[in-house]
Backbone bond lengths (Angstrom), bond angles and torsions (degrees), N, CA, C in turn:
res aa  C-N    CA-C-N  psi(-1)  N-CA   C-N-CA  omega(-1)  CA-C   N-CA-C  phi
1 X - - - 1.452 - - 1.535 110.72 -
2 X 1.248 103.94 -50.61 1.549 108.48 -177.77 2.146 113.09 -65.15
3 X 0.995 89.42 -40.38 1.524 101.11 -177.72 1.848 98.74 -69.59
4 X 1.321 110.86 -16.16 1.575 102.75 -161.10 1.882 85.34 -94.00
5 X 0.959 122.35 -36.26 1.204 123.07 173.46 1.592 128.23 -71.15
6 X 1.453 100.51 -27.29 1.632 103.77 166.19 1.537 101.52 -58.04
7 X 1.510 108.37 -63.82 1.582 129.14 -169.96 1.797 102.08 -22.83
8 X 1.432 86.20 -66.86 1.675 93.25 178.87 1.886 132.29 -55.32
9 X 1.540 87.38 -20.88 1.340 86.88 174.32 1.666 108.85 -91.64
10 X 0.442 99.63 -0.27 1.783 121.47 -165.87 2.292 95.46 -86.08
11 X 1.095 97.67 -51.60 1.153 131.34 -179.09 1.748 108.66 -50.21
12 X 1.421 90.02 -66.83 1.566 108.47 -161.75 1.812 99.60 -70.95
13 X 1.243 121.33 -28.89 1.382 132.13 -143.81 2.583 80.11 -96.53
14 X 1.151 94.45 -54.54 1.554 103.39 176.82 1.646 110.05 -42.28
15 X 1.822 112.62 -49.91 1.282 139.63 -176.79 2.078 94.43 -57.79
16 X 0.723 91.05 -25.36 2.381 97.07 -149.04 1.812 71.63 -90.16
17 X 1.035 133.12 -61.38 1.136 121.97 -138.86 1.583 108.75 -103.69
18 X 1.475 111.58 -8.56 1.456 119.72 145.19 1.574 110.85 -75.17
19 X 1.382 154.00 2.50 0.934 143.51 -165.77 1.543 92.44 -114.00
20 X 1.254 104.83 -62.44 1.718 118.57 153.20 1.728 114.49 -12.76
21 X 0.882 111.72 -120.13 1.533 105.18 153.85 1.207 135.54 24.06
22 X 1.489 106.16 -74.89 1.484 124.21 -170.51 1.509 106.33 -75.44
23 X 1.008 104.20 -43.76 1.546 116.86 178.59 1.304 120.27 -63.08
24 X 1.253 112.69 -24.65 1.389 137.22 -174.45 1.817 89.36 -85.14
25 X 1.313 124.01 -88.83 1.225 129.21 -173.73 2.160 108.16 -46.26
26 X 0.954 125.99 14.67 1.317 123.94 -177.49 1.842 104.53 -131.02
27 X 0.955 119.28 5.83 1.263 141.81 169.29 1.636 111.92 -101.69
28 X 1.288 108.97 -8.51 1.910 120.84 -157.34 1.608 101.08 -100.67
29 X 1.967 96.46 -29.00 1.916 114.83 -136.24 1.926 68.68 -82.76
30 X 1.797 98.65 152.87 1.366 101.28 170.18 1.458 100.91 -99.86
31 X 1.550 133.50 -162.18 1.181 128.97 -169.99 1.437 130.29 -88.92
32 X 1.658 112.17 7.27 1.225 123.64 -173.27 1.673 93.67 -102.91
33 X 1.167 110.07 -35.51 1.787 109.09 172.52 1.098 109.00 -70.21
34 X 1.869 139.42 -41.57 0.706 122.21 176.74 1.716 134.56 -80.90
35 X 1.671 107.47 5.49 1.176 142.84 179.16 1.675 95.75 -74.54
36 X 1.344 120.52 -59.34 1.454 111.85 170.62 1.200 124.80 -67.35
37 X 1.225 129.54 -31.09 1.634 117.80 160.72 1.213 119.42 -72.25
38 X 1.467 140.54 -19.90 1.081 154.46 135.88 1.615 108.48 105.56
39 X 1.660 99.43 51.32 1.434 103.88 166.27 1.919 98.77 -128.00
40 X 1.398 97.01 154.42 1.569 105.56 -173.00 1.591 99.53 -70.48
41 X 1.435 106.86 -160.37 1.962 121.65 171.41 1.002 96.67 -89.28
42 X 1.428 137.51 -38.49 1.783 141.20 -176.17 2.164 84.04 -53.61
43 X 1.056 100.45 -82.05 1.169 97.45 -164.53 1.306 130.76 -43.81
44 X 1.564 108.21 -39.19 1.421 108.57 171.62 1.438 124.94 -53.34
45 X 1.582 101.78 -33.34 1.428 105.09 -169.34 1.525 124.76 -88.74
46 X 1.738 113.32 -1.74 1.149 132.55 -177.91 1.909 92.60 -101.57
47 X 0.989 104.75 -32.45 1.861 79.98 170.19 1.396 122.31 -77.98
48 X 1.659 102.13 -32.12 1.256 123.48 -172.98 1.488 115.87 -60.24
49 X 1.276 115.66 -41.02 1.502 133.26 175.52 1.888 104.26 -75.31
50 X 0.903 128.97 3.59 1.985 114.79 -170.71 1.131 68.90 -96.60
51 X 1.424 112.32 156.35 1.487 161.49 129.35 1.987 107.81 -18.67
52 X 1.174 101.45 135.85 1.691 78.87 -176.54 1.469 109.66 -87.69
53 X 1.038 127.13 -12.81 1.618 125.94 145.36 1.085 124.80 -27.00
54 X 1.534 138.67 -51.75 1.436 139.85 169.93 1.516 125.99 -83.39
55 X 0.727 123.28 113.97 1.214 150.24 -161.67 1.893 109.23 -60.73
């Protein structure tokens, strides 16, 4: 039980800091990269800015 709950925290903290990251590197993309994923700078910068807590 206890180990199943470390696991998960273990988990969630991997999850925060992949969100971290990504968010970080999509704030970097200029507007022709973000032209192929097909979100504007408005957009990039409103994901880019949440907390990596929120989803």
């Amino acid at each position: 039980m206890l180990l199943m709950r470390i696991s998960r925290c273990f988990a969630r903290l991997r999850e925060y800091q992949r969100r971290r990251y990504s968010r970080r590197q999509l704030l970097e993309l200029d507007l022709h990269q973000l032209k192929d994923i097909g979100l504007s700078r408005v957009d990039a910068v409103r994901e880019g800015r949440k907390p990596f807590w929120k989803e």
